[in-house]
C-alpha positions as CSV (number, residue, x, y, z in Angstrom):
1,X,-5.4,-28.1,-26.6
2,X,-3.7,-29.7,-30.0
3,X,0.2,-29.1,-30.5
4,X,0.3,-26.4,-33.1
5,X,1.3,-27.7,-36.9
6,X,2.7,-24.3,-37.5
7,X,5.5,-24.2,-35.0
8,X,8.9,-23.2,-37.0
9,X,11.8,-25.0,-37.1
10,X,14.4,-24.4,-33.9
11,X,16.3,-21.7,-34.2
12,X,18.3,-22.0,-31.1
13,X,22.2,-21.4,-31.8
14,X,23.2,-23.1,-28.1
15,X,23.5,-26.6,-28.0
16,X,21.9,-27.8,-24.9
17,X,22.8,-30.8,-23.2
18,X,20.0,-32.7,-21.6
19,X,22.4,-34.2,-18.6
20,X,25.6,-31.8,-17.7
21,X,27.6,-33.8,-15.3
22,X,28.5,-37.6,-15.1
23,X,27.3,-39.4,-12.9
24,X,28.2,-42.9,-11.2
25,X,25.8,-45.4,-11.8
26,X,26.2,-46.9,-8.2
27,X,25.8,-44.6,-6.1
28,X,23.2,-41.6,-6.3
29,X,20.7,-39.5,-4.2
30,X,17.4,-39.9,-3.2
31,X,14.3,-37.5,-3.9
32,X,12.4,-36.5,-0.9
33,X,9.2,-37.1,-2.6
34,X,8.3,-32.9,-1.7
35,X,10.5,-31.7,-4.4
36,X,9.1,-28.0,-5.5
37,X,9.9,-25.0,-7.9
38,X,8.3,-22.1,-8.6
39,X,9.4,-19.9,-11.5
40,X,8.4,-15.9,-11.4
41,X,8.5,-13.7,-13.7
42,X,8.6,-10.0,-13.3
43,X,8.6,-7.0,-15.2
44,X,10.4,-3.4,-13.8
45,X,7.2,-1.8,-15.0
46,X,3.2,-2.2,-15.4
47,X,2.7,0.0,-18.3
48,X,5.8,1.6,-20.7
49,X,6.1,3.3,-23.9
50,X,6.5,2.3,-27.4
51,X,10.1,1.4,-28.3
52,X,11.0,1.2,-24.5
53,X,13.5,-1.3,-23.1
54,X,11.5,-3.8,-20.7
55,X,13.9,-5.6,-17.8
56,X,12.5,-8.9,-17.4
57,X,13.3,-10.8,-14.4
58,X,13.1,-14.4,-13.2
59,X,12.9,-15.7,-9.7
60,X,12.9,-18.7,-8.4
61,X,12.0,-20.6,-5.4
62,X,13.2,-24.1,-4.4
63,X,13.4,-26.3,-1.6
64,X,15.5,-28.9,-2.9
65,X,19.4,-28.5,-4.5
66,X,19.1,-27.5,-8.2
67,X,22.4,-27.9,-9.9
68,X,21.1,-26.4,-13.4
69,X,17.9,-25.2,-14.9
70,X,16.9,-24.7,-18.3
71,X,13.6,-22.6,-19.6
72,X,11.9,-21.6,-22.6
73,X,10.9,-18.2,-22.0
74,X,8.1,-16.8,-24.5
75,X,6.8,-13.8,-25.3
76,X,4.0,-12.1,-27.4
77,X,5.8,-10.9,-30.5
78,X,2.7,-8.5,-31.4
79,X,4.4,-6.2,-28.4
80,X,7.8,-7.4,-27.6
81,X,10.9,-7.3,-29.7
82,X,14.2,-8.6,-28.6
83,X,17.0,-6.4,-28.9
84,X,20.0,-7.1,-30.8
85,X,21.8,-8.0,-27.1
86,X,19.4,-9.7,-24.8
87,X,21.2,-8.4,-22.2
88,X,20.9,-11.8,-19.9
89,X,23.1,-11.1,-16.5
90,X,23.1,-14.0,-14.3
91,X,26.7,-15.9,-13.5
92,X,27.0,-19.1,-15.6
93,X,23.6,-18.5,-17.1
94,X,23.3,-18.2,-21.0
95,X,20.7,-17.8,-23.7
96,X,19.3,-18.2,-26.9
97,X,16.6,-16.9,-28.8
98,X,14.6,-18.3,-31.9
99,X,11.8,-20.3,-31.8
100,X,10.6,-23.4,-30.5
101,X,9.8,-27.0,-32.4
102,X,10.7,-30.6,-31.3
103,X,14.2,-31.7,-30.7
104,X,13.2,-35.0,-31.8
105,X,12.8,-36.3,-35.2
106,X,9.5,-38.5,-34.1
107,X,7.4,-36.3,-31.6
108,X,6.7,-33.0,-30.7
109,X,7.0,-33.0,-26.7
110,X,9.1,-30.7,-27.3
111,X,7.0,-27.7,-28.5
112,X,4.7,-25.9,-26.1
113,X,0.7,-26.7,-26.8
114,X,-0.8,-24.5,-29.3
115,X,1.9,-21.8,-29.6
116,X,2.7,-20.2,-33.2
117,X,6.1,-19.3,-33.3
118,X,4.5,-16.5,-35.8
119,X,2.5,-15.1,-32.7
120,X,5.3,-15.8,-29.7
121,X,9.1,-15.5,-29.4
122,X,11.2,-17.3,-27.7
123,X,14.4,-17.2,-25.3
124,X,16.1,-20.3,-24.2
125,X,17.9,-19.5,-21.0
126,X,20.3,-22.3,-19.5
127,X,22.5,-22.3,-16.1
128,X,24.6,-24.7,-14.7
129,X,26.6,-24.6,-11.8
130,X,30.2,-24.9,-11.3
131,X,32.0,-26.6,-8.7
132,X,34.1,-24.4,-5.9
133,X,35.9,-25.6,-2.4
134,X,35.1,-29.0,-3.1
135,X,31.2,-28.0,-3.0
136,X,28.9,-28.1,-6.3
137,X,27.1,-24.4,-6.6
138,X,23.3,-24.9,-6.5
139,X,20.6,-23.5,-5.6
140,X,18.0,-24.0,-2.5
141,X,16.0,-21.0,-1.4
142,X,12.2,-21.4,-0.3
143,X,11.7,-18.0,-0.4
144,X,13.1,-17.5,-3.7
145,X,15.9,-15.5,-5.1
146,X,16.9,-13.3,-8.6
147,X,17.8,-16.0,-11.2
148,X,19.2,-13.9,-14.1
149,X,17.3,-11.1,-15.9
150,X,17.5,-10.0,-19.7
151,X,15.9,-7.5,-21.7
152,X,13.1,-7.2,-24.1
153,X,11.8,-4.2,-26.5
154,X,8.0,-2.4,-27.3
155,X,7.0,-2.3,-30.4
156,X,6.0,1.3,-31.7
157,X,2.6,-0.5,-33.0
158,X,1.8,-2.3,-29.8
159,X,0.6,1.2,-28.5
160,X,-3.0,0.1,-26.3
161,X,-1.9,-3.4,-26.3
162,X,-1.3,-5.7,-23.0
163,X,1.7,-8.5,-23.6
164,X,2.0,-11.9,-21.8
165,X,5.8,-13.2,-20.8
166,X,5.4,-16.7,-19.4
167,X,7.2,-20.1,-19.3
168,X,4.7,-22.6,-21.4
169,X,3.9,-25.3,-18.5
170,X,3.7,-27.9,-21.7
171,X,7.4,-27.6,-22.3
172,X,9.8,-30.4,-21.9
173,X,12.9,-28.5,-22.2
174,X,13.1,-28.3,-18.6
175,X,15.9,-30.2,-15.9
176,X,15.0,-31.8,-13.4
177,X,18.0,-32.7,-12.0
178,X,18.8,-32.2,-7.8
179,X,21.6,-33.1,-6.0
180,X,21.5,-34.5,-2.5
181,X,24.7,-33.5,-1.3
182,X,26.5,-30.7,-3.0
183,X,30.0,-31.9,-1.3
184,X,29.2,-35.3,-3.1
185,X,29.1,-35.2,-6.7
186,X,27.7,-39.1,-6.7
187,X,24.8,-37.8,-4.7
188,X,23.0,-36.3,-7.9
189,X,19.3,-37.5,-8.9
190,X,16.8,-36.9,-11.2
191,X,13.1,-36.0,-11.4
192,X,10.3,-35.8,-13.5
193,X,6.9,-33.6,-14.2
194,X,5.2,-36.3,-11.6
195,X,7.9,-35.9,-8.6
196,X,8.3,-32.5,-9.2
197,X,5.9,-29.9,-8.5
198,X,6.7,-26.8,-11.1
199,X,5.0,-23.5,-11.1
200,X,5.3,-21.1,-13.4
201,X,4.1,-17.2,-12.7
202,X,4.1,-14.9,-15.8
203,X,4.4,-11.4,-15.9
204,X,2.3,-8.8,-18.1
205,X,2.7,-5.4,-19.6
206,X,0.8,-2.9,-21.0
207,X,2.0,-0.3,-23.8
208,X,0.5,3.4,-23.6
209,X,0.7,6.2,-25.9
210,X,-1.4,8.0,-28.1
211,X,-4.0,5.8,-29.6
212,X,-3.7,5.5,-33.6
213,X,-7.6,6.4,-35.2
214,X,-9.1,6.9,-38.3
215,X,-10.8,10.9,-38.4
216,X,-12.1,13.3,-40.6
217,X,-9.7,15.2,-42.8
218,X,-11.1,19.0,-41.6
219,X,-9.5,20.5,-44.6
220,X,-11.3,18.5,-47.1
221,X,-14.3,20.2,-48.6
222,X,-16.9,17.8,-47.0
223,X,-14.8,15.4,-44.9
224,X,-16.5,11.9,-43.9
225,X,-17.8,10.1,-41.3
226,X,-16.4,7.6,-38.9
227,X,-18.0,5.4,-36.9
228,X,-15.5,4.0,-34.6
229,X,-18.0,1.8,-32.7
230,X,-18.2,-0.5,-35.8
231,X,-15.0,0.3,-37.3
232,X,-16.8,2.2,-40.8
233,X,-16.6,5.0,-42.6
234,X,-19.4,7.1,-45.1
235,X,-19.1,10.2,-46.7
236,X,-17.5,9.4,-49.7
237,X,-18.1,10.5,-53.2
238,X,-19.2,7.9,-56.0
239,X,-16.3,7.1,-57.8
240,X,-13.1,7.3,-55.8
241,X,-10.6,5.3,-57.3
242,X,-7.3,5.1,-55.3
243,X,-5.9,5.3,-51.7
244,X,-5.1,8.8,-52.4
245,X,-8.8,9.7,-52.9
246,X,-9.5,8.1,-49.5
247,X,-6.7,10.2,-48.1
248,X,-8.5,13.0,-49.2
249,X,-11.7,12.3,-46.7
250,X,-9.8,11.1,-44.1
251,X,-6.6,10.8,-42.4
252,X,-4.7,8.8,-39.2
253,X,-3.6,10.1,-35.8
254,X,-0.5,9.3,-34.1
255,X,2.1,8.0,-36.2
256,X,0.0,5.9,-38.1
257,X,-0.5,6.0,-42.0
258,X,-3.2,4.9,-44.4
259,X,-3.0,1.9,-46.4
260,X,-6.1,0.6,-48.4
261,X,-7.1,-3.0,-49.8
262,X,-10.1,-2.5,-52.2
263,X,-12.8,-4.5,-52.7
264,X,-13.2,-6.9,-55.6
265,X,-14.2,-4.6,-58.3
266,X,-12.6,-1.0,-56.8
267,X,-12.8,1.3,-54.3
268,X,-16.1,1.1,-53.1
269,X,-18.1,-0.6,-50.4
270,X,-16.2,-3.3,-49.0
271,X,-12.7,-1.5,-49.0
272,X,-10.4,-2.0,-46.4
273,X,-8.9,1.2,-44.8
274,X,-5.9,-0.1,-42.5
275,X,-3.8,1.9,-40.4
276,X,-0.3,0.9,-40.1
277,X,2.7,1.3,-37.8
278,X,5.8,0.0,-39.2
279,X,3.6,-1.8,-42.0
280,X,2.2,-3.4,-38.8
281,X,-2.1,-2.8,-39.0
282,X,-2.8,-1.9,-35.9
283,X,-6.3,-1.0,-36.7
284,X,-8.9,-1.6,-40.0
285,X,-11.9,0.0,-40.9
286,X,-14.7,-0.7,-43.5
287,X,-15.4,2.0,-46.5
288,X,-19.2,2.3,-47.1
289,X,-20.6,4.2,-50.3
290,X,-24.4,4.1,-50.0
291,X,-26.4,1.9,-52.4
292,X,-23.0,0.2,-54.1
293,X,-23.2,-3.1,-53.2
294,X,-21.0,-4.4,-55.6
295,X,-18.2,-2.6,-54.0
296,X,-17.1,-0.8,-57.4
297,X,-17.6,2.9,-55.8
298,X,-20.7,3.7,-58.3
299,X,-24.4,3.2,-57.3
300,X,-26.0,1.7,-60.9
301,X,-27.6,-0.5,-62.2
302,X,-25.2,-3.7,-61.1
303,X,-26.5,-2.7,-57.9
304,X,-30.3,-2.5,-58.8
305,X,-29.5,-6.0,-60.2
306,X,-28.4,-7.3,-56.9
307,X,-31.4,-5.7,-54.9
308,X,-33.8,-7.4,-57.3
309,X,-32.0,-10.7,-56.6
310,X,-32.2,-10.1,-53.0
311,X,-36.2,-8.8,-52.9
312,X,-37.1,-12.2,-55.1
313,X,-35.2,-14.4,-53.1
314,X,-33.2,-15.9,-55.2
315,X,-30.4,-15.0,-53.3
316,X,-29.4,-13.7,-49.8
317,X,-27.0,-10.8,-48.6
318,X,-25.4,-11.9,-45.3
319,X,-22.4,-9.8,-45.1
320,X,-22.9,-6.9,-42.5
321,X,-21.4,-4.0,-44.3
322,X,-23.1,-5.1,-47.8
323,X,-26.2,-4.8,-46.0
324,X,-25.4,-1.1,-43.9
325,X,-24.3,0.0,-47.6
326,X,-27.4,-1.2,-49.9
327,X,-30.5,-0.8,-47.0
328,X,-31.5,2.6,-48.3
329,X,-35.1,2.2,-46.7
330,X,-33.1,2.1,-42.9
331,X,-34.8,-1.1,-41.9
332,X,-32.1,-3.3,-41.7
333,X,-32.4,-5.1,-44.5
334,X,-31.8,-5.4,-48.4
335,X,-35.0,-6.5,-49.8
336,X,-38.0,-5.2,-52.0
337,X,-38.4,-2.5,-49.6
338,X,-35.2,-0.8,-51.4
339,X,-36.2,-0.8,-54.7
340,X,-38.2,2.2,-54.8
341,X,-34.9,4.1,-54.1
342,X,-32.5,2.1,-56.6
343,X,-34.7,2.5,-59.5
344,X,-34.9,6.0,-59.1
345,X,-31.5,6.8,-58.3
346,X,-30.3,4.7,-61.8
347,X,-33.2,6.3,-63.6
348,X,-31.3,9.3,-62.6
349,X,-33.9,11.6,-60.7
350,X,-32.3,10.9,-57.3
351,X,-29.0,11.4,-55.9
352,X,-27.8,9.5,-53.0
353,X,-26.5,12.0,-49.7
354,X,-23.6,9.8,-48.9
355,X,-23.5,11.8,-45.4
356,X,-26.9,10.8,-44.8
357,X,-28.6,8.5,-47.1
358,X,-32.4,8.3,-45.3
């Protein structure tokens, strides 16, 4: 994978140092060579509601004595929000949120491989030990033991959605510092991505709740059709001219509402019928009107035109919907076969059924 170009600038407010104690250049420890971690990440659920508070927590496992560890936590922003507290408990442990990009004017081994910090947030979470009874605190337990934990939030539009909380493996925001003897402050060493085995476990979540869709309105005189299998909707009238004319065919489940991009010359074929959460789309559909495949809502003779163009083969339709909207012979194409039906609905003796054009 590339290193995303799209990464934001750092917008970490804690100033991490890369070495936190002194040490005395003549005398240090010496790595094992079988130096491992193993970083897990748990959730206190498997499924929760929208706008639910998630507890995330972080284990880890070592066998050799960590003095201070530092990770880049991130999480898929399309389902997780942080609170306004992050809520971190862990003695000595601190953290930062933001997003990640290179702390170095010249490279970016900083940032995580391919993550967008427009798709992922980020919390930096740093711990180093203090010293106690002439002993450095560490930390050097195989079978692991609770790091810290902290607290993230569901979005109310990431109902149906499954979110990823992980620890990038391409980060190098992480310490690999150990010390040999935690009686012995001289006795401290360092590691590297090579010497040190690191494992990172993420955790996943799914949001439930009612499911946002696009359905008939039942108290319109002749409500529409939606397929939900393709994401479309028929049934309209020629001529609609505004979002609140869709409204009137249809309307959105849950708490979602309707909001409409139309095609390039109106309402027509081609329009884009979005349901939003928190002007988050969580879901878009396309708006068909039988034989306008101009996508201006009327079926005349700018559409004959562009059937004729199509049948002599001069030019090609390629785009799926244009092609559902203008095949008025039901064979799955736009071509000469059509015209019959064009000619006489602009000569005015034939009047499409937008509920059921064949």
């Amino acid at each position: 994978m590339k290193i995303s170009k799209k990464i934001l600038a750092i917008l970490l407010a804690v100033t991490l140092a890369c070495s936190i104690f002194a040490v005395s250049a003549s005398a240090a420890g010496t790595p094992t060579g079988t130096e491992a971690m193993t970083v897990t990440i748990t959730t206190d659920n498997e499924t929760y509601e929208a706008e639910t508070a998630v507890q995330v927590r972080v284990t880890i496992a070592c066998n050799y004595n960590v003095p201070s560890f530092r990770f880049p936590i991130m999480f898929d922003s399309t389902v997780y929000e942080l609170p306004t507290i992050i809520g971190l408990t862990g003695y000595n442990t601190c953290a930062s949120s933001g997003t990640i990009s290179s702390n170095t004017v010249d490279t970016a081994q900083y940032i995580p491989d391919a993550y967008d910090s427009s798709a992922f947030g980020c919390v930096l979470v740093q711990w180093t030990a203090s010293a106690a009874n002439g002993e450095v605190g560490h930390i050097n337990n195989e079978a692991g033991e609770l790091a810290f934990t902290f607290e993230l939030k569901t979005k109310s539009s990431a109902v149906g959605k499954t979110g990823t909380i992980f620890i990038p493996e391409e980060s190098d925001l992480f310490y690999y510092q150990a010390i040999e003897n935690p009686a012995d402050a001289t006795t401290f060493y360092y590691l590297d991505s090579t010497t040190c085995a690191m494992t990172f476990v993420p955790a996943n979540a799914m949001v439930v709740g009612e499911q946002v869709a696009l359905v008939p309105n039942e108290d319109y005189g002749t409500p529409a059709t939606v397929d939900e299998d393709n994401r479309r909707v028929y049934g309209f009238n020629e001529g609609i001219a505004s979002n609140s004319d869709i409204k009137e065919y249809v309307t959105a489940t849950g708490d979602a509402v309707i909001r409409s991009a139309p095609a390039e010359f109106g309402y027509g074929t081609g329009t884009v019928i979005n349901l939003q959460i928190d002007a988050v789309t969580v879901k878009s559909y396309n708006l068909i009107i039988f034989g306008d495949i101009n996508g201006d809502a009327l079926v005349d003779n700018n559409d004959l035109t562009h059937v004729i163009s199509y049948a002599s083969g001069s030019t090609t339709c390629e785009d799926a919907v244009v092609i559902f909207a203008g095949d008025l012979s039901n064979d799955g194409l736009v071509d000469i076969g059509d015209l019959p039906s064009y000619l006489a609905v602009t000569s005015g003796s034939v009047v499409i059924d937008q509920s059921n054009p064949y």
